[in-house]
N, C-alpha and C positions, 0 to 999 in steps of 0.2 A: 789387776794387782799392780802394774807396771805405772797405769796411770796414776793410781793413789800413792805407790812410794815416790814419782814425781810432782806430785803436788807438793806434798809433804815437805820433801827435801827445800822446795821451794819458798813452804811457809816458815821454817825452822829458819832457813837463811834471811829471812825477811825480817822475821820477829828479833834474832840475833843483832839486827843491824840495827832497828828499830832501840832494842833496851840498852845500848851501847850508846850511840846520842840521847838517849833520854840521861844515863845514867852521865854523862861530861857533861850537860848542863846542868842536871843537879849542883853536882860537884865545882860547878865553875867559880862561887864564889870562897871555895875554899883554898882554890889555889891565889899562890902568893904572884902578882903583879907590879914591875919596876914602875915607882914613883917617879916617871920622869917629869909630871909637870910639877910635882916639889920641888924638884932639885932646879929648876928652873928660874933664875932672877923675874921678879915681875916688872914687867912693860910698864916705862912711866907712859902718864897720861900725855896725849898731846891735846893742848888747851886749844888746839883753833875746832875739834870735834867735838867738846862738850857742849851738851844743849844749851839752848838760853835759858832756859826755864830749870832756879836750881831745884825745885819741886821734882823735878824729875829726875835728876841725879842721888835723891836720895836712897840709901840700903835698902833693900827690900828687909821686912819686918818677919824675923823670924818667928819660926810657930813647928819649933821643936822638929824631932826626929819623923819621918815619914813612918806610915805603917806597914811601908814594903819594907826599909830598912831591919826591923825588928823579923820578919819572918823568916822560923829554924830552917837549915837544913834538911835535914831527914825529911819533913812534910813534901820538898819537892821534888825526895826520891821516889815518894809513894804516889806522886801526882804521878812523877814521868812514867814509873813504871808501869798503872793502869791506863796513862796512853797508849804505850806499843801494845801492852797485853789489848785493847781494843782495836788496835789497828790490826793487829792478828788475827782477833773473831770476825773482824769485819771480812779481811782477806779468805779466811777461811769459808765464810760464808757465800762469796763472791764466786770461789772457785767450786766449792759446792753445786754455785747455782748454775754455772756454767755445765759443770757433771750432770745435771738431772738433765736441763736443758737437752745438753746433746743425746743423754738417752732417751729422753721424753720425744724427741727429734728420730731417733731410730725407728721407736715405737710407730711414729705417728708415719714413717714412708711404710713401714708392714703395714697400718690398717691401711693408706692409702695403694698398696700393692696390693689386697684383699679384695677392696672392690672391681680392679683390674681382672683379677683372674675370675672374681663370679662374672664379671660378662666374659670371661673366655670360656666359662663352660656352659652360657646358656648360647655365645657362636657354638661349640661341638655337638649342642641339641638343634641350635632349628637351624644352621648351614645358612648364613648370609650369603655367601657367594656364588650357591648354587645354583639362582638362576642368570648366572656371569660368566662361569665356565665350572664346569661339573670335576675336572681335573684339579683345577685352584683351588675349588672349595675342599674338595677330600684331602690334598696336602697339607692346607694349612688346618682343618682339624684335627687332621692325624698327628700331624708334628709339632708347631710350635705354640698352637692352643695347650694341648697336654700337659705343656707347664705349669698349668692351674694348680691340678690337685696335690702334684710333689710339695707345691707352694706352702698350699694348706698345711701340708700332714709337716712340715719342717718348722713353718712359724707356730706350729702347737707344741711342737716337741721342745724349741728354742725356749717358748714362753713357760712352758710348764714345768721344765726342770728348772730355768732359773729362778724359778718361786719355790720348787722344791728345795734347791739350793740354799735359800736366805732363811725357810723354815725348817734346814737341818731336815730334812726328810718327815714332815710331818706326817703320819698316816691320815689323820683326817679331812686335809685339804684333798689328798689326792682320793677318800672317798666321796668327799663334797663335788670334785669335779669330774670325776663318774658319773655321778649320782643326777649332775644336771645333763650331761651328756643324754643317761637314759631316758629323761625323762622329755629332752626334747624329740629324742630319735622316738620314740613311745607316741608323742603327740601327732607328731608327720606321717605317720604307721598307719595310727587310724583316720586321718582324713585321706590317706591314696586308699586303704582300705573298701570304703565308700566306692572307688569308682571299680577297683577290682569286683567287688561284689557284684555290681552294675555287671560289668561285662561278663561274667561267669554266667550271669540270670541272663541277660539280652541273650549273649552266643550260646544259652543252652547247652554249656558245659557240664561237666561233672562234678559236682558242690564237690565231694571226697578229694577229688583229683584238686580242685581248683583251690581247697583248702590249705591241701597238703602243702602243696607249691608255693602258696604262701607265705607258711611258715617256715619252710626250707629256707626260701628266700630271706625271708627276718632274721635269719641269725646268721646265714652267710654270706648272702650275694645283697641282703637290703630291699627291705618290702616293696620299693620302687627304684626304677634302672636308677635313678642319682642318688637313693637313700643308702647306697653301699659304703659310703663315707665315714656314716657314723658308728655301725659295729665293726668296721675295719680300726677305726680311729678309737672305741672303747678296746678293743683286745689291746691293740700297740701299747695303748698307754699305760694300760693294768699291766702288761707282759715288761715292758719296759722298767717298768718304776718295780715290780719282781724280783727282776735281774740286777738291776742297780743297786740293793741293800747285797748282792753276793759278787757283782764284778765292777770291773770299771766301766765308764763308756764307751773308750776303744775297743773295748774284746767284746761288748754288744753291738758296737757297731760292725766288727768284720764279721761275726757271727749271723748278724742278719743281710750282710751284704752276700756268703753263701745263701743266705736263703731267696732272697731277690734274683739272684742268678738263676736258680733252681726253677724260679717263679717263671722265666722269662719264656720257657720253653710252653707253656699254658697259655701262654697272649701271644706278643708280637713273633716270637722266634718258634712257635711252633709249627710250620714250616719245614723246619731243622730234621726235625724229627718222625714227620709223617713215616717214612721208609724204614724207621726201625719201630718193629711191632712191638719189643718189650719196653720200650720208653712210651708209648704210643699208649701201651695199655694200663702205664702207670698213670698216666695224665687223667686218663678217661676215666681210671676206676676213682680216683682224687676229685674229679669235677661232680663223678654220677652223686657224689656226698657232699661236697661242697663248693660242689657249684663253678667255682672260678677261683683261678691263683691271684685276682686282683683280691685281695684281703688284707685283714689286720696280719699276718703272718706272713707273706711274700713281698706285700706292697708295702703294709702302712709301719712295719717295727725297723724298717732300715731308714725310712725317710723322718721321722720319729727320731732316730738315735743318731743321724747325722745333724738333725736340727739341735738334739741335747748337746752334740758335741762340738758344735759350733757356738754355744753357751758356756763351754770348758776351753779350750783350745781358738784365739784369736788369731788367726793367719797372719802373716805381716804382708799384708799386699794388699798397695794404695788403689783407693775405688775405682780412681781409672784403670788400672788394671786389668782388675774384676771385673769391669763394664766390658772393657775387648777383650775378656777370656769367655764372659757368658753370652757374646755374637757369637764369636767363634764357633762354642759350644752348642748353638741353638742353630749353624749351620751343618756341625755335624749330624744334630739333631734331621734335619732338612734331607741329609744324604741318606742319614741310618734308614731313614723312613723309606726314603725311593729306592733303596737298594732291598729292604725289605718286601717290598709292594711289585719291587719287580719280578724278583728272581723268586718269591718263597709264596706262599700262602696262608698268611698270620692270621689270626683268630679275631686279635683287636691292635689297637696300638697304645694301649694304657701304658706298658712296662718295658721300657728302653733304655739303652745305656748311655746315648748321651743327654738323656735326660738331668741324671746324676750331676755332670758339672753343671751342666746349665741351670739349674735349678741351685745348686752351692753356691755358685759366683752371684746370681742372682742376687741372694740374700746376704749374702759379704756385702756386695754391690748399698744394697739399701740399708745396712746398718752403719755402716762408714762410712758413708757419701755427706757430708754438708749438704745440707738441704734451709731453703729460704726459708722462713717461718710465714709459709703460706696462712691465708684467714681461714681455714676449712673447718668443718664438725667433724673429727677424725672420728667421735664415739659413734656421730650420724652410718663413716661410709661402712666402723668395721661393724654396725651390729644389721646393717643393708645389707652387707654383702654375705654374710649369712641367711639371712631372710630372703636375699633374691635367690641362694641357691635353694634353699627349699621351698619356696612357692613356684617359680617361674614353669613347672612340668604344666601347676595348673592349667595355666594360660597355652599353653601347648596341648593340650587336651581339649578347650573351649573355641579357640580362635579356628582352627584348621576345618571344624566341622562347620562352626557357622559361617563361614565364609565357600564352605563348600554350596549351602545353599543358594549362593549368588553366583554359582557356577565359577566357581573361580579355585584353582588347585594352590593357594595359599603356600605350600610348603616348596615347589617346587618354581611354577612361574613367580610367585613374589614372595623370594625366600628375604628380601632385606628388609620386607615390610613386616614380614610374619618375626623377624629377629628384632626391629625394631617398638611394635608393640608388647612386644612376649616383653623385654627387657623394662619399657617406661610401664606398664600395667603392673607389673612384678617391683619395681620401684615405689608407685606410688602404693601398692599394698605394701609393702616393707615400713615407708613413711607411717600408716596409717597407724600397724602395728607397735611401733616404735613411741609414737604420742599417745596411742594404748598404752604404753607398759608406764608412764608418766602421770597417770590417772590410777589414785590410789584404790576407785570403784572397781575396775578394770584390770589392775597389776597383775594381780595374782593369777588370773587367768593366761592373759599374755605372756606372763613370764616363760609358759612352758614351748613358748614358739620359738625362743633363741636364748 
């Protein structure tokens, strides 16, 4: 808002200044001007400058009044004043383009920070560094990879209210965006499905048992360890957008900031709590049903309603700033972890606190930063970087085994090669799918992949 009444104010003074000269030269021939070259004796001739030739001295041959002479007044009020009036659409227009421009410019560093963080979560799957040193790699997956999925769950939350926002709270958009949500989470389901099935029948398990756990899985924890994203990210967003026709986004966001708290003690800070058996037994009896506190309720409705509320509420803090508030932040990130890891014995390290700023300054960071207007397919990286999160398990499933046939332990001796193909194999299937969904034979099917 701050920037539109500055524009404004700016075209108003422009246009102001614009029909004010228009409007004095209109008027110019109406004002009265001293005849001084009348009142002026005229210059006799001096006869040594007259030409020889008296053909040339003669009067020019009148041919009456000019046809500027004759034209009214008022027509060159109407001319001037549809000048400024067009120097002002033009202006407007300008500054407009400039507006989109730098939002189109925000947009386009989130999708290019999109693709950044899907390879940070296919590093926390197959551990590039861990055949480099087995301590480096655990730190840095633990800690400043984890920034991915906050990422995620904040640039949805940003994007989706402020489309909620400009459709006045449409109900049907935000059933439409559900609707695709489930439908890609539905698709990913039953192709890990396939391999669960597989393994249930290979290892000779218990079809009941192996079922069960399945569907447990599906609607809490996510049909496969990375597919927890998307019914966490359907609850937030249906719970969010709930809440929001009854409060504001501040009081959803402290509201779910206790529950994040709450959360902490199920992941990385549970630890904390070993030694006290009635907290102990709250945890366990909450997981033996749902699984884990990393969910749409713990994890994804705070990270969600920080990202809406970074949509309502613009910080005043210049991107340099935000850039050495979110190192900062991603060092304390660095400490949380080691101090965690050393002194406690955490569960996971999905759910941290200084995740929180480093993750906000983040995204301040990339919506305010000037950025070049690089050559890139920003629609390429952000509909890749979905599609590399949910193909890349595949390739984690295929490479590790056939490379075991060549006697070679993939995951652990050639962890950067095993991260390096997982990531370009899962790229160029993403590509594949992508020129699918561009293919009107084909669309419909593809569509349900992203």
């Amino acid at each position: 808002m701050a920037r539109t009444s500055i524009f404004s104010s700016k075209l108003s003074k422009t246009a102001n200044r614009h029909l004010r000269v228009g409007f004095f030269v209109a008027i110019s021939p109406l004002i009265p001007h001293k005849k001084e070259a009348a009142q002026r004796p005229p210059r006799p001739l001096d006869p040594t400058r007259l030409p020889a030739s008296p053909s040339s001295c003669s009067p020019p041959v009148s041919r009456g009044p000019s046809r500027a002479d004759n034209l009214p007044v008022y027509p060159n009020l109407f001319v001037c004043y549809h000048l400024a009036k067009n120097i002002q659409d033009r202006r407007v227009e300008g500054l407009e383009g400039e507006v989109s421009r730098s939002g189109s410019q925000s947009i386009h560093s989130l999708d290019l920070m999109r693709f950044i963080a899907a390879i940070l979560v296919v590093c926390i799957h197959t551990k590039p560094l861990l055949s480099f040193n087995e301590d480096l790699s655990f730190g840095f997956i633990s800690s400043i990879a984890r920034i991915a999925v906050p990422f995620f769950f904040m640039t949805s939350g940003y994007l989706f209210y402020s489309k909620i926002r400009k459709r006045q709270g449409d109900p049907q958009y935000v059933v439409k965006y559900l609707y695709r949500l489930i439908l890609v989470y539905l698709f990913w389901s039953l192709v890990y499905f396939v391999y669960h099935a597989y393994v249930i029948y290979s290892e000779h398990q218990d079809v009941v048992q192996g079922l069960t756990s399945f569907v447990q899985n599906f609607f809490f924890d996510g049909s496969h360890f990375h597919l927890w994203y998307f019914p966490a990210l359907i609850f937030a967003i249906a719970l969010f957008y709930w809440l929001s026709r009854m409060l504001s986004v501040q009081t959803i966001l402290a509201i779910s900031f206790v529950f994040y708290l709450a959360g902490l003690f199920g992941d990385s800070y549970s630890g904390l709590i070993e030694g006290n058996s009635a907290l102990s037994g709250i945890v366990d009896g909450y997981e033996s049903l749902f699984v884990s506190t990393r969910n749409g309720l713990f994890f994804g409705l705070f990270y969600v309603s920080l990202g809406a509320f970074m949509a309502v509420k613009k910080a005043a803090i210049r991107p340099s700033v935000s850039a050495f508030l979110c190192c900062v932040s991603l060092a304390g990130l660095v400490s949380e972890f080691y101090v965690l890891n050393t002194y406690t014995d955490p569960v996971d390290f999905n759910m941290m606190l200084f995740l929180i700023p480093s993750a906000y300054f983040l995204v301040h960071f990339l919506l305010n930063a000037k950025w070049p207007d690089w050559n890139l397919d920003y629609r390429l990286l952000r509909d890749s970087s979905v599609l590399i999160y949910c193909t890349h398990p595949l390739f984690m499933i295929v490479y590790p085994k056939g490379f075991s046939l060549l006697s070679m332990n993939l995951e652990k001796n050639y962890s950067w090669l095993y991260f390096m193909i997982t990531l370009l194999s899962s790229f160029v299937l993403s590509f594949i799918l992508i020129r699918l969904r561009q293919n009107e034979r084909t669309s419909k099917l593809v569509r349900l992949t992203y």
